[in-house]
N, CA, C and O atoms as a Tinker XYZ file with bonds, in Angstrom:
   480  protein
     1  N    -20.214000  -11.094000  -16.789000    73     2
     2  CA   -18.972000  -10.441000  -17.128000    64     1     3
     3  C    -18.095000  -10.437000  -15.885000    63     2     4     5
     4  O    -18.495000   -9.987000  -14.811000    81     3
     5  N    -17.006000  -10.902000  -16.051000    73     3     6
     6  CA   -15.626000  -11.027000  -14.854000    64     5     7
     7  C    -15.827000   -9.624000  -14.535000    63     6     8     9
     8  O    -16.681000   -9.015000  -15.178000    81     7
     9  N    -15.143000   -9.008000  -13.608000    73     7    10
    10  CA   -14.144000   -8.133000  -13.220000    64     9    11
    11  C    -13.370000   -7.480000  -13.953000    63    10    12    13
    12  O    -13.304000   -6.291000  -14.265000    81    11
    13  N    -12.619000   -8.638000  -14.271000    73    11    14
    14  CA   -10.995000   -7.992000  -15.706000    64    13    15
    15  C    -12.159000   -7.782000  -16.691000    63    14    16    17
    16  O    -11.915000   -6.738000  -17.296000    81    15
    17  N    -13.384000   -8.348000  -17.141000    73    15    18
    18  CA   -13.458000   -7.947000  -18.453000    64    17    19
    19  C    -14.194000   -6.839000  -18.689000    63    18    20    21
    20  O    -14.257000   -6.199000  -19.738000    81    19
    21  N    -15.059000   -6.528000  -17.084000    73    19    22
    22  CA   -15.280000   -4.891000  -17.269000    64    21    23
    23  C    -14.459000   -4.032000  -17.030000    63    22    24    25
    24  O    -14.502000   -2.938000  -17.594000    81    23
    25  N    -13.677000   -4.305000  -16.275000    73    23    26
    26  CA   -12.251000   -3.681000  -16.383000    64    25    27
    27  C    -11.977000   -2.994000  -17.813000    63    26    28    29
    28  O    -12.359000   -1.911000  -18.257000    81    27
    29  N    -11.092000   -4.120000  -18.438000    73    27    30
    30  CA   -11.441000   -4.212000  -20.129000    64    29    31
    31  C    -12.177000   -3.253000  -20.838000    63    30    32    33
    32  O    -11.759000   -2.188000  -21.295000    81    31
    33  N    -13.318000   -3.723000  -20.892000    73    31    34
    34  CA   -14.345000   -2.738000  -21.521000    64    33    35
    35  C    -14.164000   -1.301000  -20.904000    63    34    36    37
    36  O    -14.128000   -0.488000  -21.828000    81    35
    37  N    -14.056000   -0.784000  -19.852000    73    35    38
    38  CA   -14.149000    0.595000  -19.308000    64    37    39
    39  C    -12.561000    1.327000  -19.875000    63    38    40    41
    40  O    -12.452000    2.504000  -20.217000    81    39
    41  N    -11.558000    0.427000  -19.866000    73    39    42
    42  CA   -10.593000    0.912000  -19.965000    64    41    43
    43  C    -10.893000    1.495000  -21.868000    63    42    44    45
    44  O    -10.649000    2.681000  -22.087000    81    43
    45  N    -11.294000    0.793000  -22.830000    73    43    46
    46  CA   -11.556000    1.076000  -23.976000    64    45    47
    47  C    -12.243000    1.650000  -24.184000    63    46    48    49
    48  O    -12.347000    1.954000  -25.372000    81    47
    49  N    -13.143000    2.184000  -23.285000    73    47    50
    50  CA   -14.429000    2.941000  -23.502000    64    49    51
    51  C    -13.856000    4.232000  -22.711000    63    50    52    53
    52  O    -14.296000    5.324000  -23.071000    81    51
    53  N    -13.027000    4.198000  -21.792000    73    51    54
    54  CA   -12.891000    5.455000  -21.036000    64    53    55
    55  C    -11.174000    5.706000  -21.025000    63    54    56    57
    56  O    -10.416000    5.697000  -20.055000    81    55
    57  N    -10.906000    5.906000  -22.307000    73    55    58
    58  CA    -9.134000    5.498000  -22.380000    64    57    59
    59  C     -8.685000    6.729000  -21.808000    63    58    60    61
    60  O     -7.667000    6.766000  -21.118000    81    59
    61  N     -9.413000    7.790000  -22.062000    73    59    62
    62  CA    -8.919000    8.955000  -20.965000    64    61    63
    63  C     -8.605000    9.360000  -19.859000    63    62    64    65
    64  O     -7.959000   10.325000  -19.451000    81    63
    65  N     -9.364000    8.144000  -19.191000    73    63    66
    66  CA    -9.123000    8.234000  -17.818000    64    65    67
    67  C     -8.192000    6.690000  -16.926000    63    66    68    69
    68  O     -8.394000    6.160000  -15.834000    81    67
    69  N     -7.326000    6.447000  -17.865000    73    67    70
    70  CA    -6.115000    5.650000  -17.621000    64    69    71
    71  C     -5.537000    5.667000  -16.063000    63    70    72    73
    72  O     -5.656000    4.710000  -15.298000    81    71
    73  N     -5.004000    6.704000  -15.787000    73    71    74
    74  CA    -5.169000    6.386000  -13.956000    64    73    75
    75  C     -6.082000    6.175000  -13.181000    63    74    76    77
    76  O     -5.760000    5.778000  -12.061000    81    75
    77  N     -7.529000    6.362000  -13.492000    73    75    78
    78  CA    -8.303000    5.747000  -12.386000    64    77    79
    79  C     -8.836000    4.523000  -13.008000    63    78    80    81
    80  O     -9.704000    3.906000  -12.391000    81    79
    81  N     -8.410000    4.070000  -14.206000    73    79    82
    82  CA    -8.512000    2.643000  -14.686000    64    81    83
    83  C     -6.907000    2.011000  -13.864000    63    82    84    85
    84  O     -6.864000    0.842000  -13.482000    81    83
    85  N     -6.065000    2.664000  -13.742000    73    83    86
    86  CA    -4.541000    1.792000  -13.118000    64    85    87
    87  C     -5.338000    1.133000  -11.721000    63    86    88    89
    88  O     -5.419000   -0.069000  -11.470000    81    87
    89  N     -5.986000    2.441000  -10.761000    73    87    90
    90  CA    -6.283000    2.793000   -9.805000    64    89    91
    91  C     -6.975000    1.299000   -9.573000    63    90    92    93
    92  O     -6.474000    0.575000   -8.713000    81    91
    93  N     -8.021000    0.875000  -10.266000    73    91    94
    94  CA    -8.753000    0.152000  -10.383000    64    93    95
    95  C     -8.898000   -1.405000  -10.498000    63    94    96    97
    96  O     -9.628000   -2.237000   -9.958000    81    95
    97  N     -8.036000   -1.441000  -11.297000    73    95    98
    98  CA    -7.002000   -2.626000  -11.207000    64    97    99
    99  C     -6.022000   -3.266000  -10.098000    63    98   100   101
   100  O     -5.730000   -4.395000   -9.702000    81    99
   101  N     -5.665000   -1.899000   -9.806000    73    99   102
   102  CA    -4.792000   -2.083000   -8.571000    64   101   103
   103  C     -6.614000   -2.411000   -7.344000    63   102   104   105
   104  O     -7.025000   -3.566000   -7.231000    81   103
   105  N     -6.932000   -1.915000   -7.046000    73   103   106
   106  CA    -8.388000   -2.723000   -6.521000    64   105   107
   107  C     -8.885000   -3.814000   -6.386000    63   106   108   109
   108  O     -9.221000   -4.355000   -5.333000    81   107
   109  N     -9.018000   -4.490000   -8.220000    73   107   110
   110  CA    -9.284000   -5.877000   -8.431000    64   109   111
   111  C     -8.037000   -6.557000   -7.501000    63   110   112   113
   112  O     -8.340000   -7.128000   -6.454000    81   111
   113  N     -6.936000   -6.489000   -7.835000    73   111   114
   114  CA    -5.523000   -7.570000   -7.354000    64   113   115
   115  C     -5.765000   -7.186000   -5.735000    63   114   116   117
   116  O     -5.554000   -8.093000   -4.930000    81   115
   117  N     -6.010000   -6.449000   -5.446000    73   115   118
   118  CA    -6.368000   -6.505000   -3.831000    64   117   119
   119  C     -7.764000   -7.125000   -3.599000    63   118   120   121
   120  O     -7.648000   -8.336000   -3.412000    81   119
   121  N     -8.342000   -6.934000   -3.577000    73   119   122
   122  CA    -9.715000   -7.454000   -3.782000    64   121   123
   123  C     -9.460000   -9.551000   -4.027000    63   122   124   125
   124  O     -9.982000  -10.490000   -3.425000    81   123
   125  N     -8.586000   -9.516000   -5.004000    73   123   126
   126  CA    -8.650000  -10.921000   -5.500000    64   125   127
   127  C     -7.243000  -11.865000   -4.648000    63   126   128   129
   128  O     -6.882000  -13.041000   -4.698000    81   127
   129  N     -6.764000  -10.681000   -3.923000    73   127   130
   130  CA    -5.499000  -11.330000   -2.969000    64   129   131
   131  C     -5.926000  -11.539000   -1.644000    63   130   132   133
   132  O     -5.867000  -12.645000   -1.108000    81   131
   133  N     -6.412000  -10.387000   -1.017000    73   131   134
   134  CA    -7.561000  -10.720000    0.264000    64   133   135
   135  C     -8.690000  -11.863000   -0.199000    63   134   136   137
   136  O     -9.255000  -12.239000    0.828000    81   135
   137  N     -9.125000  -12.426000   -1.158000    73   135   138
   138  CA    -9.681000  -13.419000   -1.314000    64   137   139
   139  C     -8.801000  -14.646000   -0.991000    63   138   140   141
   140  O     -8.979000  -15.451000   -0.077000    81   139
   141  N     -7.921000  -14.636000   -1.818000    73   139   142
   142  CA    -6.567000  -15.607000   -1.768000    64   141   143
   143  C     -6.455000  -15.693000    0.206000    63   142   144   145
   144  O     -6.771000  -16.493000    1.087000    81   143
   145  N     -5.938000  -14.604000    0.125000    73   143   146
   146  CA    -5.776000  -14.732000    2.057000    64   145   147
   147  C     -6.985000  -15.372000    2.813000    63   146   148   149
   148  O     -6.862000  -16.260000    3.656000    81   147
   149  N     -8.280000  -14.766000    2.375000    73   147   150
   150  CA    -9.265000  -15.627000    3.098000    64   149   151
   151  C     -9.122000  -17.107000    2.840000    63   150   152   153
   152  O     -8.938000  -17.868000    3.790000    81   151
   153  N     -9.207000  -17.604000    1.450000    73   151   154
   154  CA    -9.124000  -18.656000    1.180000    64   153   155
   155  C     -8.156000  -19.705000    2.749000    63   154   156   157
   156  O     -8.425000  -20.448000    3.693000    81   155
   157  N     -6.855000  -18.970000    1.998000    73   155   158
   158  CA    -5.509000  -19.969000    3.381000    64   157   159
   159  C     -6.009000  -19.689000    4.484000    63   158   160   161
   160  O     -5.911000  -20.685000    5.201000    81   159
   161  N     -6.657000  -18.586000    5.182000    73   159   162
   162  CA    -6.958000  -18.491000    6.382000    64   161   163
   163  C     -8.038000  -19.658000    6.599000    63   162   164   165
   164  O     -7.858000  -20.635000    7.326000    81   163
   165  N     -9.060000  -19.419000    5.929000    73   163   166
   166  CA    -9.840000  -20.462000    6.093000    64   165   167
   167  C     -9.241000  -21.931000    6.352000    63   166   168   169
   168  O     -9.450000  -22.519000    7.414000    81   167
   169  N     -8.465000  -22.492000    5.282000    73   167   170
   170  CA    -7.548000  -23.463000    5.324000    64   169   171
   171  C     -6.899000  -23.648000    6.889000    63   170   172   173
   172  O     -7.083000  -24.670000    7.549000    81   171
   173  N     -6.246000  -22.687000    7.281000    73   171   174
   174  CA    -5.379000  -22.416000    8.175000    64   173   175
   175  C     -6.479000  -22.866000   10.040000    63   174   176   177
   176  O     -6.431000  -23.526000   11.078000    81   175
   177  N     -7.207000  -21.994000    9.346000    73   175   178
   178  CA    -8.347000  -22.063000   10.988000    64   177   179
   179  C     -9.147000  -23.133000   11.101000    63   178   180   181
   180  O     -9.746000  -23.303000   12.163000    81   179
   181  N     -9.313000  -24.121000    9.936000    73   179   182
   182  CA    -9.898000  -25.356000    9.892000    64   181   183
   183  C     -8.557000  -26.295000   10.669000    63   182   184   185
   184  O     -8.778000  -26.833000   11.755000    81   183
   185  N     -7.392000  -26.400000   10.100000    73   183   186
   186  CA    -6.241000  -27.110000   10.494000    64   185   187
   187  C     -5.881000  -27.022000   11.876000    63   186   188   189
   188  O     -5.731000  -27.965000   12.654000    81   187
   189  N     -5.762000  -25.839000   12.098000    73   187   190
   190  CA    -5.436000  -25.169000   14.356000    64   189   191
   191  C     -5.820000  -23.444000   13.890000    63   190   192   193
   192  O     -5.264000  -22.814000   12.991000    81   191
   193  N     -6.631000  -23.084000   14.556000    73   191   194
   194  CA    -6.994000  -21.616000   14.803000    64   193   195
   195  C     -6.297000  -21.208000   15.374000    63   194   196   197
   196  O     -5.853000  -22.153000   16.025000    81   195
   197  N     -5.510000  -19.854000   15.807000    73   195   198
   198  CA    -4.612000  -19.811000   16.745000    64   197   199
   199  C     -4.760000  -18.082000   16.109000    63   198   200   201
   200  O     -4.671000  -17.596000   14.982000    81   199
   201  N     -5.046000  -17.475000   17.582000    73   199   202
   202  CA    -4.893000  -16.481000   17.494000    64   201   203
   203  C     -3.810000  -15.726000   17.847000    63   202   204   205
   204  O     -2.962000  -16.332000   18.502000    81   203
   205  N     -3.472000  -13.915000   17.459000    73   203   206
   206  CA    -2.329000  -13.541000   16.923000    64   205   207
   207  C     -1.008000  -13.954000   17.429000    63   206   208   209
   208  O     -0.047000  -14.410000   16.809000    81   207
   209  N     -1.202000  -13.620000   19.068000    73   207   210
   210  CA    -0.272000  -14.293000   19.959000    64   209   211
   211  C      0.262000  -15.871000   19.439000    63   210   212   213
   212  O      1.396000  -16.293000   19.663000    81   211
   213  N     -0.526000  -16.433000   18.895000    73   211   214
   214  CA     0.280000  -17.663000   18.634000    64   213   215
   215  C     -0.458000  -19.012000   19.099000    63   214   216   217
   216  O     -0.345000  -20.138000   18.615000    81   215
   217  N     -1.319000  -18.538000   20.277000    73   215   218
   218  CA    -1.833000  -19.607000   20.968000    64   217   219
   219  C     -3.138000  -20.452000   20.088000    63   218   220   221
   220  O     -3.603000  -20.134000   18.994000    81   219
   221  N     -3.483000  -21.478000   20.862000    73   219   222
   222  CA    -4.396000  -21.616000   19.914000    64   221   223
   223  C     -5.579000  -21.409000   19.996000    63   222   224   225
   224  O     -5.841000  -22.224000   20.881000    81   223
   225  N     -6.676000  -20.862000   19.715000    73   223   226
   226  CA    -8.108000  -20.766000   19.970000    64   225   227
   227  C     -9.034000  -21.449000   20.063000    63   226   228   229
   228  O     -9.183000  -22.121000   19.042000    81   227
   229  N     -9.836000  -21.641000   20.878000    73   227   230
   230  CA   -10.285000  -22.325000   21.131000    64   229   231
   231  C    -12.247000  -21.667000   21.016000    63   230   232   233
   232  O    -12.754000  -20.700000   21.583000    81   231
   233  N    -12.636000  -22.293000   20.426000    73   231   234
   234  CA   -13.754000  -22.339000   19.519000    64   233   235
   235  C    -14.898000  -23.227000   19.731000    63   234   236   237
   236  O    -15.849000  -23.278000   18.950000    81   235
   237  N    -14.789000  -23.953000   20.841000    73   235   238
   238  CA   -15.413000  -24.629000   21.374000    64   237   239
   239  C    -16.666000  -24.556000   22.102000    63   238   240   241
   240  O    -16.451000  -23.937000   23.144000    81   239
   241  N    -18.032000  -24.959000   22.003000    73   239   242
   242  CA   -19.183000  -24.457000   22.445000    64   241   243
   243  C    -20.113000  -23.513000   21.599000    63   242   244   245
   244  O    -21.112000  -22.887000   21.954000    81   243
   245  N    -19.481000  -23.594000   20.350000    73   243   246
   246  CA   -20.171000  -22.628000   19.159000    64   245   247
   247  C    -20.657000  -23.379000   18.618000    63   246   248   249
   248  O    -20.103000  -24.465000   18.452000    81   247
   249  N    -22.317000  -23.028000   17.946000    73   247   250
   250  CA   -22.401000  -23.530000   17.102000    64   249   251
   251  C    -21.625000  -23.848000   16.012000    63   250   252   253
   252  O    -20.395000  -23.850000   16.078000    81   251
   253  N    -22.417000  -24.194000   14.725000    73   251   254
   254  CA   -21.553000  -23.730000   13.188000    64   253   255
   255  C    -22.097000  -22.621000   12.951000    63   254   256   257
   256  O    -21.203000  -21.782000   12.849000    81   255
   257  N    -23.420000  -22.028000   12.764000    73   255   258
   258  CA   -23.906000  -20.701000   12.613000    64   257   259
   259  C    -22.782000  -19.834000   13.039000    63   258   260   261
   260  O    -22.210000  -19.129000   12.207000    81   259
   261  N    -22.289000  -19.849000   14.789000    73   259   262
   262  CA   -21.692000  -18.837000   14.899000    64   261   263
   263  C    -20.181000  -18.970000   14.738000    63   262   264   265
   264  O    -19.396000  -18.031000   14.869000    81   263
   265  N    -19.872000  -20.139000   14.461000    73   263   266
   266  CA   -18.818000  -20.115000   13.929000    64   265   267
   267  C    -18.484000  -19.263000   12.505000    63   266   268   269
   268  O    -17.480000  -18.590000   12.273000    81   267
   269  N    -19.499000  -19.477000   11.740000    73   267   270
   270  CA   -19.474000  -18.768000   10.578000    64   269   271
   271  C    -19.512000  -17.368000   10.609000    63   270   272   273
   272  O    -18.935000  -16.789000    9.688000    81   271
   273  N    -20.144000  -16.611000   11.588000    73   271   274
   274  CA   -20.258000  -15.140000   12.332000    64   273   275
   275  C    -19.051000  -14.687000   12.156000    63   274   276   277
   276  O    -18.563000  -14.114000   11.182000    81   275
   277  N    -18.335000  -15.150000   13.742000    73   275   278
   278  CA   -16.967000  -15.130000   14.182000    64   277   279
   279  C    -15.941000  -15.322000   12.188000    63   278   280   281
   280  O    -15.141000  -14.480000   11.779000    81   279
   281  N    -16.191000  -16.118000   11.702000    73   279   282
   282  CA   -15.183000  -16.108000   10.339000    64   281   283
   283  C    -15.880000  -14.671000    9.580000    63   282   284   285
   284  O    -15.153000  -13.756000    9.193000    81   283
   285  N    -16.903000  -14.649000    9.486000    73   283   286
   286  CA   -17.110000  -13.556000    8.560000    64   285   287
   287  C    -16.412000  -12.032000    9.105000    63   286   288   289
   288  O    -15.949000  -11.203000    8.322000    81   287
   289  N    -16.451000  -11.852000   10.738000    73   287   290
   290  CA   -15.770000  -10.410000   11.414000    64   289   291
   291  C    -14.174000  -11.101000   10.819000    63   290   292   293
   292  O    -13.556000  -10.368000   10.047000    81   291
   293  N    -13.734000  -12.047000   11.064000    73   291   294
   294  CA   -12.347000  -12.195000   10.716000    64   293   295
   295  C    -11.963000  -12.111000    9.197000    63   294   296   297
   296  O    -10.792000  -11.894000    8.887000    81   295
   297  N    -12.760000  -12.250000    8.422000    73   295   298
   298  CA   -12.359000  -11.936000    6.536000    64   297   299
   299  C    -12.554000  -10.657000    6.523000    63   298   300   301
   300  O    -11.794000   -9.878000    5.948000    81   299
   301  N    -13.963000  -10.188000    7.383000    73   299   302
   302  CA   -13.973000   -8.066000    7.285000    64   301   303
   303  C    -12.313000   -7.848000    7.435000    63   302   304   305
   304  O    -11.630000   -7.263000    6.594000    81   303
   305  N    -11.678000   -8.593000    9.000000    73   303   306
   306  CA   -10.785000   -8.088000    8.930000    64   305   307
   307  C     -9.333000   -8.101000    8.067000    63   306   308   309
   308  O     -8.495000   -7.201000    8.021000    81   307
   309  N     -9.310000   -9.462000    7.375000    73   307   310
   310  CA    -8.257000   -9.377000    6.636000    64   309   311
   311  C     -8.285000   -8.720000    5.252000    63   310   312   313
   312  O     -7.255000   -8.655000    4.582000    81   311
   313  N     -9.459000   -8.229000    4.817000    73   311   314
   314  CA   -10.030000   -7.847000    3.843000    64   313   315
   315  C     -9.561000   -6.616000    3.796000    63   314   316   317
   316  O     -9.023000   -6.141000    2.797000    81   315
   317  N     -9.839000   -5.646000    5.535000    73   315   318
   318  CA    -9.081000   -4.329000    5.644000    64   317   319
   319  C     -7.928000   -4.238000    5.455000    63   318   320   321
   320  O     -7.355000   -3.217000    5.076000    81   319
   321  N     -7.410000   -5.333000    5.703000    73   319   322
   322  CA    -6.083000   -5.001000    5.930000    64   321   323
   323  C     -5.327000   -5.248000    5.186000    63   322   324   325
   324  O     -4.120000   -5.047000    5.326000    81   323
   325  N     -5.875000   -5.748000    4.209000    73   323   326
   326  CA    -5.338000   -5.940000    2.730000    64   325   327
   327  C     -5.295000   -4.400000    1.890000    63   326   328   329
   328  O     -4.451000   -4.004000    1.086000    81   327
   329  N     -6.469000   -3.744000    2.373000    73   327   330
   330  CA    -6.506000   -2.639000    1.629000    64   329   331
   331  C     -5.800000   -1.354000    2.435000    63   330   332   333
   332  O     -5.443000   -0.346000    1.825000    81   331
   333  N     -5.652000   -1.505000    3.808000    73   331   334
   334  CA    -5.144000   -0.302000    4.368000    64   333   335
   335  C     -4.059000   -0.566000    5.564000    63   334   336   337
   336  O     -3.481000    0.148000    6.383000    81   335
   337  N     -4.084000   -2.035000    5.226000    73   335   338
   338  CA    -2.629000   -2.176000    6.093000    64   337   339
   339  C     -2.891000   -2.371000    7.592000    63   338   340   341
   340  O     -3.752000   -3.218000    7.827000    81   339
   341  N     -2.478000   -1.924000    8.388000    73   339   342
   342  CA    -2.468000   -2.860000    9.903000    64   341   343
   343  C     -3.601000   -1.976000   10.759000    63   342   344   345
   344  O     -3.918000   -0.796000   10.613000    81   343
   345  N     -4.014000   -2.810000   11.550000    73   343   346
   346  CA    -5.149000   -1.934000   12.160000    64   345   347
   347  C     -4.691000   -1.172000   13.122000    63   346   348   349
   348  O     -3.978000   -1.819000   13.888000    81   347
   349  N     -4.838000    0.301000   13.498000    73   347   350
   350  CA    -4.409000    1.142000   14.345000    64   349   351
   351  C     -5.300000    1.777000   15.168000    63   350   352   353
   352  O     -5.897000    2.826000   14.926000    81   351
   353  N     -5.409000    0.652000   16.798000    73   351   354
   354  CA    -6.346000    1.480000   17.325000    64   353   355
   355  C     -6.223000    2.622000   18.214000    63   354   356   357
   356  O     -7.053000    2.994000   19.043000    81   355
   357  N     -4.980000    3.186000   17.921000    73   355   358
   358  CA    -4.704000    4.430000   18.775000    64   357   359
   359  C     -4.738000    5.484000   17.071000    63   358   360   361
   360  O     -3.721000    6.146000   16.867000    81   359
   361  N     -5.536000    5.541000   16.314000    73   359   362
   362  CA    -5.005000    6.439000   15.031000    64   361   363
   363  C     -5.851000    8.024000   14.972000    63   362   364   365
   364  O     -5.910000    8.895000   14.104000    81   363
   365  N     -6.448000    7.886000   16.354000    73   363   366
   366  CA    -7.239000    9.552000   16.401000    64   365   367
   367  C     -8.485000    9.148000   15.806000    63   366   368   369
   368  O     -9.225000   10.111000   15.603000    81   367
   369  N     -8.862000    8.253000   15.529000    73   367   370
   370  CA   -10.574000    8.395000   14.757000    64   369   371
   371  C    -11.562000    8.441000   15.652000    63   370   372   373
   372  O    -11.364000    8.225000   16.848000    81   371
   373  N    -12.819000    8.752000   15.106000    73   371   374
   374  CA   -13.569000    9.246000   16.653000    64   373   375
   375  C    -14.609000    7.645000   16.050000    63   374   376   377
   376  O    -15.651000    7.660000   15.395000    81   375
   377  N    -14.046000    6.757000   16.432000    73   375   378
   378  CA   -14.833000    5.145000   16.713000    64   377   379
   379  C    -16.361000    5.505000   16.868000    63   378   380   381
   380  O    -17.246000    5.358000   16.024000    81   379
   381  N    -16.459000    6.000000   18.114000    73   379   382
   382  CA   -17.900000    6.209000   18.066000    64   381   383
   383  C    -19.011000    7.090000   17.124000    63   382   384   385
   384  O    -20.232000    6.980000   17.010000    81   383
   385  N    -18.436000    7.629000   16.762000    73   383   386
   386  CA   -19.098000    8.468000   15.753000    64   385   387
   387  C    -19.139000    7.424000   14.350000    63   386   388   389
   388  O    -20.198000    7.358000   13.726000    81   387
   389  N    -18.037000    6.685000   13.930000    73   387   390
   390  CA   -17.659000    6.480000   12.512000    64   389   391
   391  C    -18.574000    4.770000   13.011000    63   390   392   393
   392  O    -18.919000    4.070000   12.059000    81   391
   393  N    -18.850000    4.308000   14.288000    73   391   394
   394  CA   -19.292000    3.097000   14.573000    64   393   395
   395  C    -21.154000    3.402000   14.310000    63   394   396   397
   396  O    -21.927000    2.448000   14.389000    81   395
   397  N    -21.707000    4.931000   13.982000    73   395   398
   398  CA   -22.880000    4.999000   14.916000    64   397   399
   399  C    -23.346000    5.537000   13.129000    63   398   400   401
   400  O    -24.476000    5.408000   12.660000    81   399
   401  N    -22.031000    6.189000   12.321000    73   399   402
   402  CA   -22.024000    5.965000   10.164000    64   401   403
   403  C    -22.715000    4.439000   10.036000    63   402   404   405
   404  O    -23.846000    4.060000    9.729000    81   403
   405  N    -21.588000    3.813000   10.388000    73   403   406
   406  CA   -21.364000    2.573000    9.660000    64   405   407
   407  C    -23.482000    1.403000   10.388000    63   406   408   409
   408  O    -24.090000    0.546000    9.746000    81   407
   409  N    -23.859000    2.005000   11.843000    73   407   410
   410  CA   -25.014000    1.788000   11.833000    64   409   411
   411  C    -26.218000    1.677000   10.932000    63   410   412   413
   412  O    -26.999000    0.798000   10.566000    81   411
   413  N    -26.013000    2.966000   10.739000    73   411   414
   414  CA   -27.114000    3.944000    9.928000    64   413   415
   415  C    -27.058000    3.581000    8.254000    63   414   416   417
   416  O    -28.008000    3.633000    7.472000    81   415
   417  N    -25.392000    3.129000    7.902000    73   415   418
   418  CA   -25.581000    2.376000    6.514000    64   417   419
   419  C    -26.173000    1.127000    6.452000    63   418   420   421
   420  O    -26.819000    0.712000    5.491000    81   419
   421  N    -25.897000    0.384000    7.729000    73   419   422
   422  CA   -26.254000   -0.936000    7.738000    64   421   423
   423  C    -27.924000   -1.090000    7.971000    63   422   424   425
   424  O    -28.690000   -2.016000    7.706000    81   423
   425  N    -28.097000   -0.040000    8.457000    73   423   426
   426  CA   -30.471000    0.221000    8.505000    64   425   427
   427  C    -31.001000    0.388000    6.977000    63   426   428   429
   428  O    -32.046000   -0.086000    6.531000    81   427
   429  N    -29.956000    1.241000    6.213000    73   427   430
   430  CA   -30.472000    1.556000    5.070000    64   429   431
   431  C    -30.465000    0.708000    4.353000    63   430   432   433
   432  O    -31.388000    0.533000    3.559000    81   431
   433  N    -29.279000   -0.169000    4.437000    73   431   434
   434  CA   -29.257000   -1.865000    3.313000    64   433   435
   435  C    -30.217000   -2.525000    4.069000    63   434   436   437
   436  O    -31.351000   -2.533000    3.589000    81   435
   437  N    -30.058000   -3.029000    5.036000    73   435   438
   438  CA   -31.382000   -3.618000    5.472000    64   437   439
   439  C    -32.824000   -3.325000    5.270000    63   438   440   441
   440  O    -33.610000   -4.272000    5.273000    81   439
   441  N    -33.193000   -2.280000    5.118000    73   439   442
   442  CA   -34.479000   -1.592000    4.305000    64   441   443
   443  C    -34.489000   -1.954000    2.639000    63   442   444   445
   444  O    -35.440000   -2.426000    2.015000    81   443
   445  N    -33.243000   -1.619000    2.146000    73   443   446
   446  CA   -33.269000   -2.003000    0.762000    64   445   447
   447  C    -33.629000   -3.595000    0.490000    63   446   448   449
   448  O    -34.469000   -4.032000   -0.296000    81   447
   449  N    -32.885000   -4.220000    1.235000    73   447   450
   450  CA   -33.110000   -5.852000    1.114000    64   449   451
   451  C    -34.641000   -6.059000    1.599000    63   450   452   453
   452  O    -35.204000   -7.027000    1.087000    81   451
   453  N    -35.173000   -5.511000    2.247000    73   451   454
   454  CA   -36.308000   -6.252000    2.950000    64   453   455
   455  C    -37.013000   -5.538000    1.722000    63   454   456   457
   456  O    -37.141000   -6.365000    0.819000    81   455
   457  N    -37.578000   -4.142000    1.323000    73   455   458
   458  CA   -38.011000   -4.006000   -0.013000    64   457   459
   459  C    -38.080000   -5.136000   -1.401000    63   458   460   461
   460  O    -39.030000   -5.627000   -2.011000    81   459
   461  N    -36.594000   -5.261000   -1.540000    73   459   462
   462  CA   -36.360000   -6.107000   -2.532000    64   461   463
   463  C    -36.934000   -7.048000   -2.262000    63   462   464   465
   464  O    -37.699000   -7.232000   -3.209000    81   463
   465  N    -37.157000   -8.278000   -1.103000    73   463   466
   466  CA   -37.734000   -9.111000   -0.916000    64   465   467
   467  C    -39.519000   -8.835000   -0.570000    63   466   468   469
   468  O    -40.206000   -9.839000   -0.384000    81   467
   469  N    -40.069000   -7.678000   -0.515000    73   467   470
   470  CA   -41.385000   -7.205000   -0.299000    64   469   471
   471  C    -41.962000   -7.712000   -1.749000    63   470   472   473
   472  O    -42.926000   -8.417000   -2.047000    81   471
   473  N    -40.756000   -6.917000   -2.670000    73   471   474
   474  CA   -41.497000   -6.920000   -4.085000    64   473   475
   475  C    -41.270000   -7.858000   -4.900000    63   474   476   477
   476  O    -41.656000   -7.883000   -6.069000    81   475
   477  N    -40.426000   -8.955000   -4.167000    73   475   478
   478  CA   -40.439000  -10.345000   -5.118000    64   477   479
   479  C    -41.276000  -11.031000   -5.480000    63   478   480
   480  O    -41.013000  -12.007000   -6.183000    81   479
């Protein structure tokens, strides 16, 4: 089942709750436009990489493994910023704290996956 067509289905099944079905939608088209953006970026960084300044990057001495690394932190980032707009690193957040969250989620998926693969 797509996206739109659980979309779809929830919206008919949950017609009451019409704004957090709008809400939701509005999600998918972000979700499916930051795809779009990865897509051209990809396009774009295969053709000349060039970072923000303009210049061009130079990428040289990487594997492909870590080339693929380096692209995956760069789709996290256009991905954010699709959803919350420009990155602000003066915005008061306490980084280290919200860096040491985002750890502790990433131990717990990693436990889940290695499970999942225990019990395959």
């Amino acid at each position: 089942m797509s996206i739109e067509e659980a979309v779809s289905y929830h919206e008919r099944v949950l017609g009451k709750h019409a704004g957090e079905i709008d809400e939701l939608r509005e999600a998918v088209r972000s979700l499916e436009q930051a795809r779009e953006i990865n897509k051209r970026a990809d396009q774009l960084a295969d053709e000349n990489p060039l970072t923000p300044s303009g210049q061009y990057l130079a990428v040289t001495g990487l594997t492909d493994t870590e080339k693929r690394l380096v692209m995956m932190v760069r789709d996290r980032l256009i991905w954010g910023h699709s959803l919350y707009g420009d990155f602000d690193l003066y915005s008061g957040r306490d980084w280290s704290t919200e860096a040491a969250e985002e750890l502790a989620d990433a131990l717990v998926y990693t436990a889940a996956r290695a499970l999942q693969i225990e019990e395959a």
